[in-house]
C-alpha positions in Angstrom: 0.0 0.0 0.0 2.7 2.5 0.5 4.4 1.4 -2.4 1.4 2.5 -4.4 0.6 5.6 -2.4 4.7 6.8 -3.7 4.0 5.8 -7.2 0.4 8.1 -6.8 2.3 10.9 -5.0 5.4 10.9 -7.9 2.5 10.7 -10.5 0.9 13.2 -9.1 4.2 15.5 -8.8 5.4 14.6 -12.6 1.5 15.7 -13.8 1.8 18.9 -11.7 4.9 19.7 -12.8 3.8 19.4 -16.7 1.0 21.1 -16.4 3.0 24.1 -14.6 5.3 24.1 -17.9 1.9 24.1 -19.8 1.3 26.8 -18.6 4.7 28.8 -18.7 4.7 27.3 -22.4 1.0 29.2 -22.5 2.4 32.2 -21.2 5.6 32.5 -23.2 2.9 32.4 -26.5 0.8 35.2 -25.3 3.8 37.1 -24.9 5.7 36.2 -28.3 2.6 36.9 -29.7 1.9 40.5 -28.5 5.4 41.5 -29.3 4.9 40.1 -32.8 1.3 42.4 -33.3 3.3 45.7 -33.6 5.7 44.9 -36.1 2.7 43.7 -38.3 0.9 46.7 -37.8 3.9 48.5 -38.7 4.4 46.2 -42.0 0.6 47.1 -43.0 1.5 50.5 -42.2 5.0 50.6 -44.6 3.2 48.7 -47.2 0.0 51.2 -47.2 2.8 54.1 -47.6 4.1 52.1 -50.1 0.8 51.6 -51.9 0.6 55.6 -51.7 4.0 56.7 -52.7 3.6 54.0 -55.9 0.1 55.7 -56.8 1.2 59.6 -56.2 4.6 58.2 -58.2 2.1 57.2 -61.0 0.0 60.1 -61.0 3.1 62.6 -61.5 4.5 60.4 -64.2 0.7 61.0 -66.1 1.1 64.4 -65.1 5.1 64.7 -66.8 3.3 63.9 -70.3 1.3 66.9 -70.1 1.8 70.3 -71.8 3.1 72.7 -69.4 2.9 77.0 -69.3 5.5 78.9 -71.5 6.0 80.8 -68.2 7.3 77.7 -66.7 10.6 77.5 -68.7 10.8 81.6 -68.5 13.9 82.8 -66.4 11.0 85.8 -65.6 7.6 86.6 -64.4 7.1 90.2 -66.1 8.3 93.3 -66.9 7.2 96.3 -65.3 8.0 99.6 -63.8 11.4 99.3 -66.1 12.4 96.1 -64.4 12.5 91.9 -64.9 10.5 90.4 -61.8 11.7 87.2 -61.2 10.7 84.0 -58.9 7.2 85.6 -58.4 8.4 88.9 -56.8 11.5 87.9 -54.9 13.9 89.1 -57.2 13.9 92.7 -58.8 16.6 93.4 -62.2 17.8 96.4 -63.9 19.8 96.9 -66.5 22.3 99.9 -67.6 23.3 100.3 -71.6 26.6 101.2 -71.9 28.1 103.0 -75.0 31.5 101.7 -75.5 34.5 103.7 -76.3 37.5 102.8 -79.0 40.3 102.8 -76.3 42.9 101.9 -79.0 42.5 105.1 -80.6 43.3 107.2 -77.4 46.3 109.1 -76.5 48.8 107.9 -73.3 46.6 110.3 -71.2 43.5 109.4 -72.3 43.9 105.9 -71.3 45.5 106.8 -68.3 42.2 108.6 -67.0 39.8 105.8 -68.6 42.0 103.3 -66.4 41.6 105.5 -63.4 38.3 106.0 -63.9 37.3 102.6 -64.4 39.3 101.6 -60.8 37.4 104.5 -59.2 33.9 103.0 -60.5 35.0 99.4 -58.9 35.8 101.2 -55.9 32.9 102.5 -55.8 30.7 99.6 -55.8 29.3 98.1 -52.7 26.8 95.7 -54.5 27.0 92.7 -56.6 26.7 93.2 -60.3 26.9 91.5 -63.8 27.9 92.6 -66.6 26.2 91.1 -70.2 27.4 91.4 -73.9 24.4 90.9 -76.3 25.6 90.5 -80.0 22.8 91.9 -82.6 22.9 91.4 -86.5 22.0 94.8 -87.8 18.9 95.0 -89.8 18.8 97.5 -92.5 15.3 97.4 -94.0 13.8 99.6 -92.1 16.3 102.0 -92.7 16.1 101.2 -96.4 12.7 102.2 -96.4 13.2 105.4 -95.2 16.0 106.5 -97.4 13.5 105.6 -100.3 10.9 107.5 -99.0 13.6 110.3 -98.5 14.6 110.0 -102.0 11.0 109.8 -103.4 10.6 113.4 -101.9 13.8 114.4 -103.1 13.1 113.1 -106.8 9.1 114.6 -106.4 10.8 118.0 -105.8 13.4 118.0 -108.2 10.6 117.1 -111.3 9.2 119.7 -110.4 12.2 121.8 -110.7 12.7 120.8 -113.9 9.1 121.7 -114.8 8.9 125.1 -113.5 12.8 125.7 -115.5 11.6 124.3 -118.8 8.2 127.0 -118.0 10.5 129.8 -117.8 12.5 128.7 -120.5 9.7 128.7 -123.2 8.3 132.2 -121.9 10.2 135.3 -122.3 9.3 137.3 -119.4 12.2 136.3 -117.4 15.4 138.0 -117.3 18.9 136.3 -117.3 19.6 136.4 -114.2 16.4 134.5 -112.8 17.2 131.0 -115.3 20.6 131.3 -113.8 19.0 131.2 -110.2 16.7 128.6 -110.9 19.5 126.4 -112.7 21.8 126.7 -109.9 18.6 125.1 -107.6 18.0 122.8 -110.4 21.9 121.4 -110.4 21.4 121.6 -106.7 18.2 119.4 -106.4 20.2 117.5 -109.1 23.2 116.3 -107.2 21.2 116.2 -104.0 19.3 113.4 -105.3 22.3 111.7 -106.9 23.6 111.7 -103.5 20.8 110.2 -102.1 20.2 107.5 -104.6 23.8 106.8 -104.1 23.3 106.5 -100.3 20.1 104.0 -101.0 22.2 101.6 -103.2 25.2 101.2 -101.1 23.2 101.0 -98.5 21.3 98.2 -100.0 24.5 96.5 -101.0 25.6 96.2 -97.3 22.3 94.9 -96.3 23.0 91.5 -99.0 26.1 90.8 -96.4 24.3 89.0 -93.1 27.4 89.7 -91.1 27.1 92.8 -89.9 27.0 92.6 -86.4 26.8 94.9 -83.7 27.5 94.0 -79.9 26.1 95.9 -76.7 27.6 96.4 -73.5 25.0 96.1 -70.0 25.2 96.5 -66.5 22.6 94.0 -65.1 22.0 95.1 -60.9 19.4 92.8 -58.9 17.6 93.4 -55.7 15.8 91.1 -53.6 13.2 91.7 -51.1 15.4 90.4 -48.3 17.0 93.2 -47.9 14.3 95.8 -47.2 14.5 96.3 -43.2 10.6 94.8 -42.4 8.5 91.8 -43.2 5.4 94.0 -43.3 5.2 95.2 -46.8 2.8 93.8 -49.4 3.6 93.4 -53.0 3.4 96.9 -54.3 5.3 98.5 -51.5 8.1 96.2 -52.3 8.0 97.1 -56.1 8.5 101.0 -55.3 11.2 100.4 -52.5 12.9 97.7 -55.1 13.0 100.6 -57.8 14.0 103.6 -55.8 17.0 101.5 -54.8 17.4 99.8 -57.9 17.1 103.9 -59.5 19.5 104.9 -57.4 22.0 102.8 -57.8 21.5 102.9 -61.6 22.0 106.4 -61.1 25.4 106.1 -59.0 26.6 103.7 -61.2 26.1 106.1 -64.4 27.9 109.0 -62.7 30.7 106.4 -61.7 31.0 105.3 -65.3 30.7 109.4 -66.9 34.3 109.2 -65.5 36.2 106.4 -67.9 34.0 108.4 -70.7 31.5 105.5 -70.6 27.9 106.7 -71.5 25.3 104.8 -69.6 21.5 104.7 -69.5 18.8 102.9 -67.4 16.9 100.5 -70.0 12.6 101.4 -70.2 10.4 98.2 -70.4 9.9 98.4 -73.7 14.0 98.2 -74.2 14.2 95.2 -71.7 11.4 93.6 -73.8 13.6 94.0 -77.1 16.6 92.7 -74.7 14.3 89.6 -73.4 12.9 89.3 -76.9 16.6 89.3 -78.5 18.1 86.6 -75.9 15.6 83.8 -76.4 15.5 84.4 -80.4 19.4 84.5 -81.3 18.8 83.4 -84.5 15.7 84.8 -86.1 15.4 87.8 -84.0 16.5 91.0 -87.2 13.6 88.4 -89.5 10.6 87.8 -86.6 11.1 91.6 -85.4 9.8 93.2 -81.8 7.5 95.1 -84.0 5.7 92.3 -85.1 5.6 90.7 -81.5 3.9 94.1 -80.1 1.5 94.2 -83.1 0.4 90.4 -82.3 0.3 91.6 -78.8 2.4 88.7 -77.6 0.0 86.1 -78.7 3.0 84.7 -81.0 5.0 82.0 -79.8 7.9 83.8 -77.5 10.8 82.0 -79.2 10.6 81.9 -83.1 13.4 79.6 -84.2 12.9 76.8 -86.3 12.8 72.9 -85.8 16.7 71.5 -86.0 16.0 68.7 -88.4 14.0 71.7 -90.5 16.8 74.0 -90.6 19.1 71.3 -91.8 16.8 70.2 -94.6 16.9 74.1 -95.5 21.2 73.8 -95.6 21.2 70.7 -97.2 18.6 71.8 -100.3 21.2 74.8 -100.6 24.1 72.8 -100.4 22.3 70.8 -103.0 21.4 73.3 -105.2 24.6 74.9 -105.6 26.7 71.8 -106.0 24.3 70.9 -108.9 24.6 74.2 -110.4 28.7 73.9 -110.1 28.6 70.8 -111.6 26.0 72.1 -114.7 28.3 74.6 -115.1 31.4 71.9 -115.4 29.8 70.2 -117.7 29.3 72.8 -120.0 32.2 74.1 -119.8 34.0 70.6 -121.0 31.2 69.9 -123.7 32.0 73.1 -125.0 35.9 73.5 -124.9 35.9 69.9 -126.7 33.5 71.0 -129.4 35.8 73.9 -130.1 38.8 71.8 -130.2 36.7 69.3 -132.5 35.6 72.1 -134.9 39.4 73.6 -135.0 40.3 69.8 -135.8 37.7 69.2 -138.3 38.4 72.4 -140.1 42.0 72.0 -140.3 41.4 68.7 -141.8 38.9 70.1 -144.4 41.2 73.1 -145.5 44.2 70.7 -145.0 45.2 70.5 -148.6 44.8 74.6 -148.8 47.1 75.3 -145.9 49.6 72.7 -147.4 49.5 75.0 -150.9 49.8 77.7 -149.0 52.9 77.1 -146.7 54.4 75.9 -149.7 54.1 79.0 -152.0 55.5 80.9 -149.0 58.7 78.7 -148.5 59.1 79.7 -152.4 58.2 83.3 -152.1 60.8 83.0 -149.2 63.5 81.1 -150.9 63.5 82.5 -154.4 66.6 83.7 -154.8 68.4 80.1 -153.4 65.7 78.0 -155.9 65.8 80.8 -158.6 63.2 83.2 -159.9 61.9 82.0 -162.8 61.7 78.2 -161.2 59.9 79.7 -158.1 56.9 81.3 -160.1 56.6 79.0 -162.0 56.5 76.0 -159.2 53.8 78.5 -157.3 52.4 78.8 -160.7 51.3 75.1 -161.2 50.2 75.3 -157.1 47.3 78.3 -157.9 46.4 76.3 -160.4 45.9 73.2 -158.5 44.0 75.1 -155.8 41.7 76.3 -158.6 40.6 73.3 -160.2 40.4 71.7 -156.5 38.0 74.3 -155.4 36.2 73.9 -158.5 35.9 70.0 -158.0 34.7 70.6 -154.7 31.9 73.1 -156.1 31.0 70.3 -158.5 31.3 67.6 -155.6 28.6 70.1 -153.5 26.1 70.0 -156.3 26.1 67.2 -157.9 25.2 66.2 -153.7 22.6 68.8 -153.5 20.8 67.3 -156.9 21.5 63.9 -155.4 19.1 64.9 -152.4 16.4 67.2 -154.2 16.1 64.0 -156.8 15.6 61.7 -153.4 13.4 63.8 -151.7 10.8 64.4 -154.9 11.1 60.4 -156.0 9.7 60.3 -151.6 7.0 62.7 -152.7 5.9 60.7 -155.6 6.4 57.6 -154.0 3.3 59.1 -151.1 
């Protein structure tokens, strides 16, 4: 009996034992399990962000193929108030036109006091600046056109010069001394418009040369709205107290520059538009005008040069057409210098018995007195009368041909 009641009691410690592990098994689950619930949430969480980031990342890639503003590639908002506003109103430019001087053409002491002057006007700066070159081909048509209209009125009044002269000419009230004063303002009228046409044409010769090229010189000065002393201002506030500095330094910097002889002006809107205008059409810029840009009101397209691949179809149809033309010309040129050395051959060979007569009575006429006189007449004699009865054989040969081919061409006639 006391055996059993051990074997119950070690039973009963081994079953209490395993069901105390059970439970610490139980336990150590629950616990595993609630540290592993956050890191799933956080995995739903990552992925869901993913999801979203993937989705935005889609809709901005639908949104790339989409035709954006002009404005958005423009380095500008507007011009106003004689100044570029950039980055919507945080940035204020104005720009100075300088005149150039030729420096090479000055004395010692002239370039002395440019140089000084020029140091002096670095000196003087206390704000950043930048200085731009702009290179312009000169147009010359409008300037064309006026010198014709010029000369029009020149050549209207000097008609009726002429007119009024040739009046007094046929009536005999006038003395002497008037026709001389109104031929001395006829002449005058006279070489005034030969002047002028002369003017028109060279003028128009220099506009067939596309090189003509003419470079300007400005001072760019920015401002930004950082540096006004308050936050408080609103937008139009900032625009005056951007331009009375901008002015004023404009102003200083033009007095500073009057003293290396440099000639300087603060650039109007409609300028900086030409400027702006200029810049983004380098190429087309003297043929697509500002005039016609303000006419269209800027509804035009802001940049005017053509497609690449359409420009080089353009240079290769030129370089096309004149390489034809060169080799046309080559062509001609051979087809004709061997046609003249064919005729030359083809006559020589024709007249070649002549010539031989002839070179032959002058080596007698020149060597009488070795052959003898009597011997040399005689010898070209008997040649002038071969050349006569060959000439008349070849008259003979010509028409008994010619009444070879009328005979042919009326046995055709009678044969239709």
């Amino acid at each position: 009996m006391e055996s059993s009641n051990g074997l119950t009691q070690i039973l009963f410690i081994v079953l209490a034992a395993m069901i105390a592990i059970l439970i610490v098994l139980v336990i150590v689950y629950f616990i595993l399990r609630m540290k592993n619930q956050p890191s799933k949430e956080k995995k739903v969480k990552e992925n869901s962000t993913k999801s979203k980031k993937n989705k935005d990342i889609k809709v901005t890639n639908s949104f790339e193929y989409n035709k954006q503003s002009i404005f958005d590639f423009m380095e500008f908002d507007k011009v106003e108030d004689n100044m570029i506003i950039q980055k919507n109103g945080k940035r204020f430019i104005m720009a100075v036109e300088c005149q150039g001087v030729n420096y090479d053409l000055m004395s010692e002491v002239e370039k002395v006091s440019v140089e000084e002057g020029f140091q002096q006007f670095l000196n003087t700066l206390r704000h950043p600046i930048q200085i731009y070159i702009q290179t312009r081909t000169i147009n010359l048509e409008r300037s064309i056109s006026e010198y014709k209209n010029k000369v029009n009125a020149i050549q209207t009044q000097y008609n009726q010069k002429v007119f009024e002269y040739n009046q007094m000419l046929q009536t005999t009230g006038y003395s002497k001394q008037q026709l001389d004063k109104k031929y001395y303002e006829l002449t005058k009228q006279r070489n005034l418009f030969e002047y002028a046409k002369d003017v028109v044409d060279n003028t128009e010769k220099m506009s067939l040369n596309r090189n003509i090229l003419n470079k300007k010189y400005y001072v760019i000065i920015s401002y930004m709205p950082e540096e006004a002393s308050s936050d408080t201002y609103d937008k139009e506030e900032l625009r005056n107290i951007a331009f009375s500095e901008l002015y004023t330094k404009a102003q200083a910097m033009i007095r500073a520059l009057s003293a290396c002889s440099v000639v300087g002006k603060i650039l109007d809107s409609n300028a900086l538009v030409e400027l702006l205008y200029v810049a983004y059409n380098r190429d087309d810029s003297e043929i697509y005008g500002l005039d016609k840009a303000l006419k269209a009101e800027y509804y035009d397209l802001y940049s005017t040069a053509p497609d690449v691949f359409q420009r080089k179809i353009k240079v290769l149809d030129k370089q096309i057409q004149k390489e034809a033309v060169e080799v046309a010309n080559a062509k001609i040129e051979k087809i004709r210098s061997k046609s003249k050395a064919q005729k030359l051959a083809e006559e020589r060979q024709e007249s070649m018995d002549d010539l031989i007569s002839q070179m032959a009575q002058i080596l007698l006429s020149e060597n009488r007195r070795q052959v003898g006189p009597d011997v040399a007449d005689e010898a070209i004699a008997e040649l002038q009368q071969e050349d006569k009865e060959r000439k008349e054989k070849q008259k003979g040969g010509k028409v008994n041909e010619e009444n070879k081919k009328t005979t042919i061409r009326t046995r055709k006639g009678t044969t239709k």
